[in-house]
C-alpha positions, 0 to 999 in steps of 0.5 A: 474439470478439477484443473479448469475449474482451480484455473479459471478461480485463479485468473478471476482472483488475479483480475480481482486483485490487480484491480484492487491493487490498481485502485490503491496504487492511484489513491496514494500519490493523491492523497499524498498532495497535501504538500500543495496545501503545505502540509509536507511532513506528514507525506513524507513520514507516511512514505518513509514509514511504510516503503523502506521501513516497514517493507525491510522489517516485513522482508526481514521476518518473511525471509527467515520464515520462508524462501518463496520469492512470493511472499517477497512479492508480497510486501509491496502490496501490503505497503501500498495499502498501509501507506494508503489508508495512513493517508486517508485516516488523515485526509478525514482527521485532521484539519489538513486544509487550515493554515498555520499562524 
């Protein structure tokens, strides 16, 4: 009972989590799409930031705390999600809509 009860909390924390994963993976390159209003420099400094040098520092002191291949894993995740919410603290806070003179 113990080890149906623990797999069963396992496959709803997985649904749960590919969800949300899902769900921030498709909000990021939308966010992303103020390149067409030509704001391009800010999408790029987001998605550079977050996938190569936060996801190295990130593997950088994970790897010299542990050899789980799991915590490895975990790094994409966590970039997505700090890469997404960089991108909508700037869809609501700065004025990406008016044009440059």
């Amino acid at each position: 009972d113990t080890l149906a009860a623990i797999s069963l909390a396992t496959a709803v924390t997985s649904c749960i989590m590919t969800f949300g994963i899902g769900i921030l993976v498709s909000i990021s390159p939308v966010l992303s799409n103020y390149r067409g209003a030509g704001k391009s420099t800010a999408p790029m400094l987001f998605s550079v930031i977050n996938y190569v040098f936060l996801r190295q520092a990130y593997l950088f002191i994970v790897t010299k705390m542990t050899s789980s291949v799991l915590f490895v894993f975990m790094g994409w995740p966590l970039t997505w999600v700090t890469c997404t919410v960089m991108f909508l603290i700037y869809y609501f806070k700065v004025d990406w809509l008016k044009m440059d003179d």
